[in-house]
Z-matrix of the N, CA and C atoms (Angstrom, degrees):
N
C 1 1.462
C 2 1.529 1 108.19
N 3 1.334 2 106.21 1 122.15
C 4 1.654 3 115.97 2 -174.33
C 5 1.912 4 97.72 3 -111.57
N 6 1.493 5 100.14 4 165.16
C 7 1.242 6 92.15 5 162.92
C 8 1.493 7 137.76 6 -65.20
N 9 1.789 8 105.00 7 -9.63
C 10 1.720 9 89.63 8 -172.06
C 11 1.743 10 97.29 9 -105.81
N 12 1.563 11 100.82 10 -11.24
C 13 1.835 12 92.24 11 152.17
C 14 1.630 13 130.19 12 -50.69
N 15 1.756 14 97.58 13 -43.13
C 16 1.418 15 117.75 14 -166.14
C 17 1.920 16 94.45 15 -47.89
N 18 1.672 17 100.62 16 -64.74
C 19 1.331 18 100.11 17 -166.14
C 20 1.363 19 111.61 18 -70.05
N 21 1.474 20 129.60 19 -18.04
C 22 1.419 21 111.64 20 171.54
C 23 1.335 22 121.55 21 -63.86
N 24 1.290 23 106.37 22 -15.38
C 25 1.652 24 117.02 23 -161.66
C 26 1.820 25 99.05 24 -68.88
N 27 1.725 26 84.19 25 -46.57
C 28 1.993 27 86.15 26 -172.19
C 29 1.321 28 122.05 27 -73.30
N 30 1.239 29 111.74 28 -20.69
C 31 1.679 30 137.64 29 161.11
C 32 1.101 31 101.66 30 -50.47
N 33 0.908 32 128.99 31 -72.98
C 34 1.764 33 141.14 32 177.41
C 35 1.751 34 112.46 33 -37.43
N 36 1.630 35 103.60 34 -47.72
C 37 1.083 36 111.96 35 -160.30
C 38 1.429 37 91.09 36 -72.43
N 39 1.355 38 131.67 37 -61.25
C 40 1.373 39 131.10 38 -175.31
C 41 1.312 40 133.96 39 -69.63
N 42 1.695 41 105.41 40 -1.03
C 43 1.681 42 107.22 41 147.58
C 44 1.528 43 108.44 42 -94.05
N 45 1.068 44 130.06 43 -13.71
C 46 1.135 45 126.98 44 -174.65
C 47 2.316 46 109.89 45 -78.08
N 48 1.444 47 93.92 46 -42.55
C 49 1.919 48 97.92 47 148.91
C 50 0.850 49 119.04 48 -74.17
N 51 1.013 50 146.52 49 -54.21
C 52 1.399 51 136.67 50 -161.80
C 53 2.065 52 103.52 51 -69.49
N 54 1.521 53 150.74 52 -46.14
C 55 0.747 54 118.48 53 91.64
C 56 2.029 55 140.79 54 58.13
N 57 1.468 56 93.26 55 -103.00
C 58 1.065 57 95.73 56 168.45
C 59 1.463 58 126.33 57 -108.04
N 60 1.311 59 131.37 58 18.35
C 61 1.052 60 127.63 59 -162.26
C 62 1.735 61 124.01 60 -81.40
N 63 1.438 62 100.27 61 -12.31
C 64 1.337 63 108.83 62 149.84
C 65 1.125 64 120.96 63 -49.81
N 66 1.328 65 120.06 64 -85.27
C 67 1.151 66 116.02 65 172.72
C 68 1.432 67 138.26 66 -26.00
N 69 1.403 68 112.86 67 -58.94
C 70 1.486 69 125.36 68 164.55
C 71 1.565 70 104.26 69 -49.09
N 72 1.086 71 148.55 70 -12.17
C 73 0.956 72 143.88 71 -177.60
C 74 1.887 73 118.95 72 -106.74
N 75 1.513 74 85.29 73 -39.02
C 76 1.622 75 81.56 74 172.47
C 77 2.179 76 102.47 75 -78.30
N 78 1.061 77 131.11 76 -6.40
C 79 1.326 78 135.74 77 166.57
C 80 1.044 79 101.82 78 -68.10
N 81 1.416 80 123.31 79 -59.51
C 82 1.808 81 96.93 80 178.45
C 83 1.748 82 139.24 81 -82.83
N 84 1.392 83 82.89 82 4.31
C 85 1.261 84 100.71 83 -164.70
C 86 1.330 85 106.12 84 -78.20
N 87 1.324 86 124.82 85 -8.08
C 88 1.551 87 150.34 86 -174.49
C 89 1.617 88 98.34 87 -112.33
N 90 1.242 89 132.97 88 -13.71
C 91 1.708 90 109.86 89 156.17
C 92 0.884 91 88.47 90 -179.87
N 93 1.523 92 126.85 91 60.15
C 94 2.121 93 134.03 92 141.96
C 95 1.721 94 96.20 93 -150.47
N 96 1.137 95 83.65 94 -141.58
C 97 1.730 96 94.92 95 -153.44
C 98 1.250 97 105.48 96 -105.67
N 99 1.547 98 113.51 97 16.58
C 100 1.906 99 114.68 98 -175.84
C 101 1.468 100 115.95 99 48.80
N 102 1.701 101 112.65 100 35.70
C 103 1.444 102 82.57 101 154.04
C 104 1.505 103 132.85 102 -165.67
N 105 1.992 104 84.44 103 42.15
C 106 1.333 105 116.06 104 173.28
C 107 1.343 106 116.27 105 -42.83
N 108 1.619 107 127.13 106 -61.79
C 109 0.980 108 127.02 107 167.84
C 110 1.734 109 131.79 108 -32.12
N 111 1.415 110 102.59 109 -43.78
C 112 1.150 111 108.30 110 169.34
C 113 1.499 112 128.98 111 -64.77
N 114 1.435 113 118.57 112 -52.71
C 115 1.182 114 132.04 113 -178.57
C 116 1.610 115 126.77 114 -60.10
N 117 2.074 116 86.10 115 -25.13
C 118 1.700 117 94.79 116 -175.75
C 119 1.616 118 101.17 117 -76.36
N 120 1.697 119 121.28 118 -27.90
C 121 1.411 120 136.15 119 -177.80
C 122 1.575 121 111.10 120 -39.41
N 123 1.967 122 94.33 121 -69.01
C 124 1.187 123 119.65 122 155.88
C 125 1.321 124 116.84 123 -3.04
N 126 1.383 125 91.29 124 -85.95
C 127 1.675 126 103.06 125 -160.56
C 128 1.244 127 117.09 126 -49.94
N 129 1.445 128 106.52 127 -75.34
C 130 1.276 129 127.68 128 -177.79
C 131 1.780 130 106.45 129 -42.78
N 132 1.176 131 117.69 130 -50.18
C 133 1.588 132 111.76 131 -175.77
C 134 1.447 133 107.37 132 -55.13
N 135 1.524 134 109.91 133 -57.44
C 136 2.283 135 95.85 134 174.46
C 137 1.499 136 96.74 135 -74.25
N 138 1.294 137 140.62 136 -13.13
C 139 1.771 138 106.67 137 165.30
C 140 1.441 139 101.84 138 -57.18
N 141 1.609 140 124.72 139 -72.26
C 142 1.760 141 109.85 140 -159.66
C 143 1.696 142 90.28 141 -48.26
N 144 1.152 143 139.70 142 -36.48
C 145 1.560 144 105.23 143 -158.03
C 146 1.530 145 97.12 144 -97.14
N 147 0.808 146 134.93 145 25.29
C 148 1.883 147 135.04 146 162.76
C 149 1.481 148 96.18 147 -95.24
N 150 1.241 149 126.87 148 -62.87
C 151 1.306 150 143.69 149 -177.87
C 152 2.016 151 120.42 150 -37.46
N 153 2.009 152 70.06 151 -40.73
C 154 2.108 153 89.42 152 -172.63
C 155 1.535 154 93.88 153 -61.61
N 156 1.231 155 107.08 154 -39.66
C 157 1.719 156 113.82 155 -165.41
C 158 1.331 157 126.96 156 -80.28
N 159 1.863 158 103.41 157 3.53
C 160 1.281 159 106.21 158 -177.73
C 161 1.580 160 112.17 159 -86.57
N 162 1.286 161 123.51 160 173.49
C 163 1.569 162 136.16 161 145.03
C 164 1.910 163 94.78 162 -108.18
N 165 1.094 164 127.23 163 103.30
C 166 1.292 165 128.90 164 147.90
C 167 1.097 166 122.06 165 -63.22
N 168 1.727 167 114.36 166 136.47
C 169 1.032 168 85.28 167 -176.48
C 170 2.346 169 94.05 168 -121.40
N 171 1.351 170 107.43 169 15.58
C 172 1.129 171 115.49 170 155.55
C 173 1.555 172 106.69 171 -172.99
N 174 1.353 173 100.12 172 165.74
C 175 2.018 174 115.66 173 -177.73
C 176 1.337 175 100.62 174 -7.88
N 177 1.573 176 105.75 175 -56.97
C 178 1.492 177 103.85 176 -132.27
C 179 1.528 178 85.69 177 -86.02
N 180 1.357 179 125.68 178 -22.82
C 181 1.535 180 121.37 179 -166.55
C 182 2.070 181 90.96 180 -43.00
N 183 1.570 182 92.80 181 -62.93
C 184 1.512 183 88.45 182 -176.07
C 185 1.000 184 145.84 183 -74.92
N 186 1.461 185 128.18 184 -9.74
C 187 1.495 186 151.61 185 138.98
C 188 1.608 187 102.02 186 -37.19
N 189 1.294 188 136.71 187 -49.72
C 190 1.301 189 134.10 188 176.59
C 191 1.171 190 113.84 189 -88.67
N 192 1.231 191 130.82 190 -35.55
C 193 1.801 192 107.72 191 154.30
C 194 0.958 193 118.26 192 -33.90
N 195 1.696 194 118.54 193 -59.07
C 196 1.413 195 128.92 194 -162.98
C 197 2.240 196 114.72 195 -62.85
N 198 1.212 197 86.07 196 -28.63
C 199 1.451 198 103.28 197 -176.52
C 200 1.571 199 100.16 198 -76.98
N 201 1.322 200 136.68 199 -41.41
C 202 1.296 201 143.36 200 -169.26
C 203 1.445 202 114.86 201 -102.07
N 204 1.449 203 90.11 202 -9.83
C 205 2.017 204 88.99 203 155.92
C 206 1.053 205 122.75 204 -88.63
N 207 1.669 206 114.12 205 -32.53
C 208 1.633 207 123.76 206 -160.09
C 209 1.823 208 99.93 207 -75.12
N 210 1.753 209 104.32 208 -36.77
C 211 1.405 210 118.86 209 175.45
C 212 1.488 211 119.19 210 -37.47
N 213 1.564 212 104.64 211 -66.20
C 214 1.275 213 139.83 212 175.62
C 215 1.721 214 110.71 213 -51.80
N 216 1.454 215 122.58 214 -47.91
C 217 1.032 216 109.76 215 -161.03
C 218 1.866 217 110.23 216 -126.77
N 219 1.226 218 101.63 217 31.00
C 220 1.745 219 103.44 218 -156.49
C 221 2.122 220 88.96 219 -133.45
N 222 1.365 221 112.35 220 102.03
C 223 1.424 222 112.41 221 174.62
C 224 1.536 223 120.51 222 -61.34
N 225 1.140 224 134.23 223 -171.33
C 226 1.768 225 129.99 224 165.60
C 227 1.661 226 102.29 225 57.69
N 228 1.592 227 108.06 226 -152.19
C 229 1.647 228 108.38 227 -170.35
C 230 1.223 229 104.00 228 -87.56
N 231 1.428 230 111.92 229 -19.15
C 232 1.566 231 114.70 230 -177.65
C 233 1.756 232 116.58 231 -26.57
N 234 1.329 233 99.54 232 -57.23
C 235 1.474 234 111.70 233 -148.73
C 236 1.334 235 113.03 234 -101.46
N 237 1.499 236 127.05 235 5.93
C 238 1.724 237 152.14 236 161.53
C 239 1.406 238 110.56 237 -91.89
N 240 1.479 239 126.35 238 -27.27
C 241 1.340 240 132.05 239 -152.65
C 242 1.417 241 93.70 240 -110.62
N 243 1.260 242 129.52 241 -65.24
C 244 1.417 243 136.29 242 -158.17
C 245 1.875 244 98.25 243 -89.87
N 246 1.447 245 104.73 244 -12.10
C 247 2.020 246 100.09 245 178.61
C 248 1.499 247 94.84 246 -79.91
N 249 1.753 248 107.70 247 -42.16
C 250 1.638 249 111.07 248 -163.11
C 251 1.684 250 114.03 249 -65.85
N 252 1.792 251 103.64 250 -11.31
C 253 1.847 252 98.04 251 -176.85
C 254 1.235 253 106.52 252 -96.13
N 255 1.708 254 121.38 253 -23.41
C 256 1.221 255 125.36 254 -160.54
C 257 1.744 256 85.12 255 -78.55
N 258 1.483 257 132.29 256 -56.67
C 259 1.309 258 120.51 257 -127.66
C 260 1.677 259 91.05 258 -95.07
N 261 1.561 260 114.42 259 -23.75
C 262 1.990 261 116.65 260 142.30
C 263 1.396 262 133.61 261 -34.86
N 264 1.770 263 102.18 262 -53.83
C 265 1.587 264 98.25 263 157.33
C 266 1.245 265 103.22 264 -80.93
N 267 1.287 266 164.32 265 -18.28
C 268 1.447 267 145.89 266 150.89
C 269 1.317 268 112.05 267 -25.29
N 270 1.203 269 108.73 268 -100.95
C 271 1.207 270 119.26 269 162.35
C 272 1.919 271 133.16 270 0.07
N 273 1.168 272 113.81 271 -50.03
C 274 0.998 273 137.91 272 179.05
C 275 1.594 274 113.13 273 -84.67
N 276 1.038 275 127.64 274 16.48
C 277 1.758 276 129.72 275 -141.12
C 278 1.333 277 100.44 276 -173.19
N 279 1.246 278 130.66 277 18.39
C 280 1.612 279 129.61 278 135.58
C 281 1.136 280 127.06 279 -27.19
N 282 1.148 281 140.80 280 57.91
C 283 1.104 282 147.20 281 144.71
C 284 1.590 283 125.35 282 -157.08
N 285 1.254 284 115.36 283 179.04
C 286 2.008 285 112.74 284 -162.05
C 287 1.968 286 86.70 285 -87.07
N 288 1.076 287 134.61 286 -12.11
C 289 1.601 288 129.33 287 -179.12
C 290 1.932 289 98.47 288 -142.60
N 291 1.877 290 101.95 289 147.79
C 292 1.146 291 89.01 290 169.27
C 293 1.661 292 88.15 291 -134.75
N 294 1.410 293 132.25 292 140.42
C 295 1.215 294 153.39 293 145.53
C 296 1.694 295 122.48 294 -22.79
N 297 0.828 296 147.58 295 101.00
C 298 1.699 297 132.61 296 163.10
C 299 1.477 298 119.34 297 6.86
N 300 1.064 299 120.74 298 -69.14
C 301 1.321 300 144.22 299 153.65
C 302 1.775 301 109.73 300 -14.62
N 303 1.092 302 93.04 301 -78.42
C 304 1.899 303 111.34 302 -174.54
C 305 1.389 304 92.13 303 -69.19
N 306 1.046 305 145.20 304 -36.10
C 307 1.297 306 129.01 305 -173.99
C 308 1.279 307 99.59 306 -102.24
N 309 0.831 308 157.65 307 -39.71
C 310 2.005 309 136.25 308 157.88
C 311 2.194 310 102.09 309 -36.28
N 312 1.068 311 126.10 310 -60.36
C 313 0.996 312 120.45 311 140.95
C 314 1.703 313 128.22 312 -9.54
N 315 0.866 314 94.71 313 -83.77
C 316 1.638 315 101.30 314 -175.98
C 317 1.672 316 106.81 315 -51.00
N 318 1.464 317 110.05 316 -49.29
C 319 1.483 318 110.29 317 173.53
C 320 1.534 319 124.46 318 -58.90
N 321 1.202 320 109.61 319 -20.57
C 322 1.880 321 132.35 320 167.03
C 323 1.670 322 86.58 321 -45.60
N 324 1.681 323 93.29 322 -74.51
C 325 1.411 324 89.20 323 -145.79
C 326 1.707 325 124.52 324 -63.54
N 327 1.524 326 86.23 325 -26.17
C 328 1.645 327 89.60 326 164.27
C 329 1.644 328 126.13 327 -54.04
N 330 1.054 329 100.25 328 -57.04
C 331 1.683 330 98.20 329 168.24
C 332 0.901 331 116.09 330 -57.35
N 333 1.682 332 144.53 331 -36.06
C 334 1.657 333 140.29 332 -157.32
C 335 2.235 334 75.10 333 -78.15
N 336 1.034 335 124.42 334 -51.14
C 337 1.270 336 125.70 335 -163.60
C 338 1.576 337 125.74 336 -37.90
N 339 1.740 338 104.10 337 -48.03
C 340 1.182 339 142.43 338 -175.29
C 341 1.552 340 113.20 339 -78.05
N 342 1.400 341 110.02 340 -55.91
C 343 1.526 342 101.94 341 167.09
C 344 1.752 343 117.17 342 -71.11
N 345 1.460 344 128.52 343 -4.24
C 346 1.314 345 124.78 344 -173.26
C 347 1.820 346 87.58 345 -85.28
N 348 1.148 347 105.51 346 -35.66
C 349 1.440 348 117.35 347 -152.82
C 350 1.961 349 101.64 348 -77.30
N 351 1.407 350 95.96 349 -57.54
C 352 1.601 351 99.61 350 176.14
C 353 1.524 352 111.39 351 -89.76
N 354 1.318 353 133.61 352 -3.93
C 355 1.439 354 144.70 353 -173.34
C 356 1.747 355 105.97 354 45.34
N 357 1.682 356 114.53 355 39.38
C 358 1.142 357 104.75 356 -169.96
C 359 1.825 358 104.66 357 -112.15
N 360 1.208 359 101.55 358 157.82
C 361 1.846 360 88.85 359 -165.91
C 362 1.918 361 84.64 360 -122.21
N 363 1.726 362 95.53 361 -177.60
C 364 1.733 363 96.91 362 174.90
C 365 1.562 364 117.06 363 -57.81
N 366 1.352 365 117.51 364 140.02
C 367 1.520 366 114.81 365 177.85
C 368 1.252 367 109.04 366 85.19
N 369 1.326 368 137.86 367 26.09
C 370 1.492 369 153.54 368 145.84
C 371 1.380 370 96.36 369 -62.04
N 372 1.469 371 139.86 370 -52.99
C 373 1.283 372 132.15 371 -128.33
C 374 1.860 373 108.79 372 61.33
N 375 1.279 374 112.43 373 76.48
C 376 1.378 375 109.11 374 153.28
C 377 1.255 376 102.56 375 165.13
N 378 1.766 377 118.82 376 175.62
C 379 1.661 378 121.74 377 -125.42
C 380 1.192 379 94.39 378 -66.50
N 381 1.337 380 140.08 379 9.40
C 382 2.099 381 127.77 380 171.49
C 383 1.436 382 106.22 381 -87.14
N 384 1.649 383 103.63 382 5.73
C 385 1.453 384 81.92 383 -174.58
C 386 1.831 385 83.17 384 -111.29
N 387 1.023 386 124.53 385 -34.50
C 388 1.498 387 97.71 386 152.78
C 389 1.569 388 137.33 387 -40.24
N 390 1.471 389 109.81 388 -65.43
C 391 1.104 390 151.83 389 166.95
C 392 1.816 391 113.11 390 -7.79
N 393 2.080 392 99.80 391 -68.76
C 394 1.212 393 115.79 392 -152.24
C 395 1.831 394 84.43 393 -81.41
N 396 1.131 395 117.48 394 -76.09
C 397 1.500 396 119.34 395 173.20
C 398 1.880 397 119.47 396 -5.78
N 399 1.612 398 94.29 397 -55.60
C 400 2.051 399 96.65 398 172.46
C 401 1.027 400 107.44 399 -77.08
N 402 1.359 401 146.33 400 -33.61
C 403 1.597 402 134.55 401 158.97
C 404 1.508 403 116.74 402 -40.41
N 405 1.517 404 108.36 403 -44.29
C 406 1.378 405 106.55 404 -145.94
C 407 1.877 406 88.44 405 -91.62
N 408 1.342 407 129.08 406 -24.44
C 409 1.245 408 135.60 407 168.45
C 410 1.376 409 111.52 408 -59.09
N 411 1.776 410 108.65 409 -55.61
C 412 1.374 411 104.85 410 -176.03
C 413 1.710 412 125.00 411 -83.80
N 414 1.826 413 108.46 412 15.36
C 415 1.368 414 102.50 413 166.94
C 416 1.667 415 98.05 414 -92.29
N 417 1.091 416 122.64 415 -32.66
C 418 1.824 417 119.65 416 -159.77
C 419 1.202 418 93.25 417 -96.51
N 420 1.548 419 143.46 418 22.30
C 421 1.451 420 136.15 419 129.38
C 422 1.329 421 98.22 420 -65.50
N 423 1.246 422 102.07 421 -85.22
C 424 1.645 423 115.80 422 -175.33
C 425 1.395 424 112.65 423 -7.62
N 426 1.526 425 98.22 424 -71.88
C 427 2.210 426 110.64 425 171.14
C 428 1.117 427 98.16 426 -20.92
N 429 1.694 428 101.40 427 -63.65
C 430 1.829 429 98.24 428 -139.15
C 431 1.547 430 96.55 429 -83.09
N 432 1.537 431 127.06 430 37.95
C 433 1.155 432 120.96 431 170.88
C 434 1.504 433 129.77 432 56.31
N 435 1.431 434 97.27 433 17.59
C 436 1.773 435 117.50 434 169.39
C 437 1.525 436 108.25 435 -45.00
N 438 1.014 437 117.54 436 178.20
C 439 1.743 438 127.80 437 160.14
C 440 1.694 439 110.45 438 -99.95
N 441 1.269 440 102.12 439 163.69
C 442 1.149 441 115.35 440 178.79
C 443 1.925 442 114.51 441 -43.01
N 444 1.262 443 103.77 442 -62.97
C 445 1.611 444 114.37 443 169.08
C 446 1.546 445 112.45 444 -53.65
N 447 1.162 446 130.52 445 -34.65
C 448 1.582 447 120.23 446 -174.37
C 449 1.605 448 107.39 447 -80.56
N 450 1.338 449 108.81 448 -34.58
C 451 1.228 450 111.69 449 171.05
C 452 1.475 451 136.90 450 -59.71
N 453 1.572 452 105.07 451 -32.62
C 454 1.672 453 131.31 452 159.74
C 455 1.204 454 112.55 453 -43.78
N 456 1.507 455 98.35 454 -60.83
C 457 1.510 456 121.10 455 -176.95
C 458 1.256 457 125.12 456 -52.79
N 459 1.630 458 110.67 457 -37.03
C 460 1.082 459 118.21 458 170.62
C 461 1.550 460 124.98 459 -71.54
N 462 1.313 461 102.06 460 -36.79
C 463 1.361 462 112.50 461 -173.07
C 464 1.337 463 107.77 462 -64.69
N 465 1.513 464 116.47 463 -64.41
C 466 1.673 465 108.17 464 159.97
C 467 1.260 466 141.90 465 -51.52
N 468 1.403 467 103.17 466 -22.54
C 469 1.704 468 80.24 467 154.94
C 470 2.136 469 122.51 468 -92.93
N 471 1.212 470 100.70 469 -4.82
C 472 1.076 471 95.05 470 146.26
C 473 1.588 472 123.86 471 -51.39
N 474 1.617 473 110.18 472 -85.21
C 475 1.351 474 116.84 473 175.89
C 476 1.277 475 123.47 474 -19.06
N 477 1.341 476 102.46 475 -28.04
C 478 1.972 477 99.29 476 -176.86
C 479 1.013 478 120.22 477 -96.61
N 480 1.656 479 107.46 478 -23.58
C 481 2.073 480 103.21 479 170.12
C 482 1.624 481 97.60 480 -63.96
N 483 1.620 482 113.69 481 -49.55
C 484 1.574 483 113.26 482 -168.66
C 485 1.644 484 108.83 483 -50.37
N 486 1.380 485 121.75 484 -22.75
C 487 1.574 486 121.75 485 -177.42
C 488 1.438 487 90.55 486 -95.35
N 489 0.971 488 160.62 487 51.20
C 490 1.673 489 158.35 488 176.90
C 491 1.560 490 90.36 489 -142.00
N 492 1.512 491 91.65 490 -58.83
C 493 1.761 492 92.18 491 -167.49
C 494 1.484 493 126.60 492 -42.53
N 495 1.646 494 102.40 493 -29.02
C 496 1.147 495 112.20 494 -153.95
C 497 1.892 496 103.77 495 -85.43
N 498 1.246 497 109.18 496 -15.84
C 499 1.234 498 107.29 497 176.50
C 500 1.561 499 117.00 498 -60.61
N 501 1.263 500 142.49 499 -30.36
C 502 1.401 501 120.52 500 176.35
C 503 1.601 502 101.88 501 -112.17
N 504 1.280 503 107.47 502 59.11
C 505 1.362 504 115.95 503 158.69
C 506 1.251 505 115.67 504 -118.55
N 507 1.477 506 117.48 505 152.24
C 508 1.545 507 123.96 506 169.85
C 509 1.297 508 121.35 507 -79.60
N 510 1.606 509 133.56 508 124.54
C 511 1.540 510 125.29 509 -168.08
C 512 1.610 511 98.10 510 -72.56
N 513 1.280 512 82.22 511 136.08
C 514 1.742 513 81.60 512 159.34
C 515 1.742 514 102.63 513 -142.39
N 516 1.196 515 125.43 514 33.54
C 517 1.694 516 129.41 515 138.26
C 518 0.984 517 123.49 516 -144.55
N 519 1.695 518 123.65 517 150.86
C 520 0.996 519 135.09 518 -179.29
C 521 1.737 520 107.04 519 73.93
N 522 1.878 521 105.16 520 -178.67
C 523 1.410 522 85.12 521 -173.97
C 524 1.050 523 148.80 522 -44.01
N 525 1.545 524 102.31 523 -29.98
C 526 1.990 525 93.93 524 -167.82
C 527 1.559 526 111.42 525 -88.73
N 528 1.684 527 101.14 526 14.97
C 529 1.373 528 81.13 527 167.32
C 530 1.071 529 129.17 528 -89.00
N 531 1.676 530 123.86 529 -9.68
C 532 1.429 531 130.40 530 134.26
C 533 1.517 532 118.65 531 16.76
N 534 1.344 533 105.24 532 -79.09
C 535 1.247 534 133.88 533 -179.19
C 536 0.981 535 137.61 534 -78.28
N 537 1.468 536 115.56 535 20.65
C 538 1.582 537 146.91 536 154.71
C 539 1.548 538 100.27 537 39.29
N 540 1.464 539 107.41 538 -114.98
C 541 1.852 540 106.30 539 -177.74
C 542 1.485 541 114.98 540 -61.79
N 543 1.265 542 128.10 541 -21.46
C 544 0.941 543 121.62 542 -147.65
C 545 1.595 544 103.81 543 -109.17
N 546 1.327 545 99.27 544 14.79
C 547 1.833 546 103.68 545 173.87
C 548 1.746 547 91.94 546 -115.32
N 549 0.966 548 123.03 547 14.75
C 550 1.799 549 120.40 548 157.64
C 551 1.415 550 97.56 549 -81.92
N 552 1.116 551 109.83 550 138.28
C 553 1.552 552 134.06 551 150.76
C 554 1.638 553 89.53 552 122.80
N 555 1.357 554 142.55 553 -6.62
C 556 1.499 555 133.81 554 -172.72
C 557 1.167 556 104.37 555 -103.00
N 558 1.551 557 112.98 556 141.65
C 559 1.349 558 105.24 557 164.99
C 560 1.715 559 102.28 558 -81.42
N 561 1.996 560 77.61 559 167.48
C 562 1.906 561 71.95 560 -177.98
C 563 1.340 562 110.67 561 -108.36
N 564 1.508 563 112.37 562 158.73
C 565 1.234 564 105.93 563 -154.68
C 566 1.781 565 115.58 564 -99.26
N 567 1.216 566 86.17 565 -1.57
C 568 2.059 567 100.33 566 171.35
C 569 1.489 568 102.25 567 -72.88
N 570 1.360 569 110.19 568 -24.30
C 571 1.653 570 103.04 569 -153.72
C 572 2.001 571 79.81 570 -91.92
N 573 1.272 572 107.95 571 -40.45
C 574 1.800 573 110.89 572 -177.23
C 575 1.295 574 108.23 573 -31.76
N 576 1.705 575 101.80 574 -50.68
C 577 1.620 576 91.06 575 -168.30
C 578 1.226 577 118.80 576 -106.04
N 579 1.379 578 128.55 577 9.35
C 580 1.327 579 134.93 578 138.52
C 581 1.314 580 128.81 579 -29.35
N 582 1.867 581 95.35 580 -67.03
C 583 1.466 582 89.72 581 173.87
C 584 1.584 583 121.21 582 -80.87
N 585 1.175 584 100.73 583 3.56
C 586 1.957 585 104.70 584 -176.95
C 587 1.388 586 102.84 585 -81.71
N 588 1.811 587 112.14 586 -7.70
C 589 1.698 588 112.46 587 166.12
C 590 1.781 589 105.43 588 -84.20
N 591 0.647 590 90.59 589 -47.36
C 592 1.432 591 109.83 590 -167.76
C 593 1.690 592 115.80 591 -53.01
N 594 1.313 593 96.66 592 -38.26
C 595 1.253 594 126.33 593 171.17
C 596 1.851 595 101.60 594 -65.01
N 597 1.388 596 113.10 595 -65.23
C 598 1.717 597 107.92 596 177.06
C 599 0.858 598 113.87 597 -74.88
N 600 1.178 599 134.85 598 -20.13
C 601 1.838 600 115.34 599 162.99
C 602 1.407 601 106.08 600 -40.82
N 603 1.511 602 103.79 601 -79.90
C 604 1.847 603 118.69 602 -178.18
C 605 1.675 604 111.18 603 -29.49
N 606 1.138 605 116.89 604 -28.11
C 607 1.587 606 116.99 605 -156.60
C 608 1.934 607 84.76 606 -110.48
N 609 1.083 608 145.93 607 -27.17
C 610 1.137 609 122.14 608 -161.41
C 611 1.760 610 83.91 609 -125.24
N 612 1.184 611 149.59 610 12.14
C 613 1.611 612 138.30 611 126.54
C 614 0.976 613 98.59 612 -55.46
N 615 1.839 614 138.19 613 -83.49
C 616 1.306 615 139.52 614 -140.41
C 617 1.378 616 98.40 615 -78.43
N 618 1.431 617 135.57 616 5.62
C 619 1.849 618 122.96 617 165.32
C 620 1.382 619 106.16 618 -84.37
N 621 1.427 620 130.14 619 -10.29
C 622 1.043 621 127.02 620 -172.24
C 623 1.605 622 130.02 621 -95.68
């Protein structure tokens, strides 16, 4: 991971919502507040243009823009949850290149970030249950001495059984847990766009 990966990645990420943001929106709109889709739009559209305006001067420079824009400009949990992993892998990503290694790392810290932040563990119904699954895929690439791209790859398709899974579970954080039994049968839509990151990493490493 170089810096002009870093910013393709978020580029990616915010055509990849915008895109889908229907969708993400009709997902919560069935057990949240309808307006995930929107907020993820939000974000991501002033991240590439916070990002456009940077001079980085490594990964993490832009990983923490991106984390302190989404903060700044993203209402509901959206924009506390997904600012607190980005500006974790910021943080963690001091330097102009990060290794496989350092970036399995960096994804640690994003998650340790997210569950301090939402106090939600696997089987909540929400994006850790995407989340923990692409970590735990994209360290035992890494092990097995994968490349950077197989490891992506792996991780997202992790992320997407973990967003499947989550549909016949009962929420028990955040809004839809409101709605006790009656938020089983939905997928959830934190975990949707989890893996819809997870998903452009894999696709904008392996274009390169």
């Amino acid at each position: 991971m170089d810096i002009a990966l870093a910013r393709a990645w978020v580029q990616a990420i915010a055509v990849a919502v915008d895109e889908q943001k229907d969708y993400l929106t009709q997902l919560d709109s069935a057990i949240g507040d309808a307006d995930h889709g929107s907020n993820m739009h939000r974000g991501f559209t002033a991240a590439v243009a916070a990002v456009a305006a940077l001079e980085p001067a490594s990964v993490g420079d832009v990983l923490t823009k991106t984390g302190t824009t989404l903060v700044s400009s993203v209402g509901g949990a959206s924009g506390p949850l997904y600012g607190s992993v980005f500006r974790s892998m910021g943080k963690a990503l001091d330097a102009p290149t990060a290794d496989p290694e350092q970036f399995v790392a960096a994804l640690a810290a994003g998650l340790e970030s997210v569950k301090r932040l939402g106090a939600a563990t696997p089987g909540d119904k929400t994006m850790i249950d995407a989340y923990t699954p692409a970590l735990a895929a994209f360290q035992r690439s890494v092990g097995a001495a994968s490349d950077f791209g197989a490891a992506a790859e792996a991780a997202a398709d992790a992320a997407e059984t973990g967003m499947r899974e989550t549909t016949p579970m009962q929420a028990r954080k955040g809004r839809a847990s409101y709605l006790g039994a009656r938020s089983v049968g939905h997928q959830d839509p934190g975990a949707t766009s989890t893996a819809l990151i997870f998903r452009t990493l894999a696709e904008t490493v392996n274009a390169r």
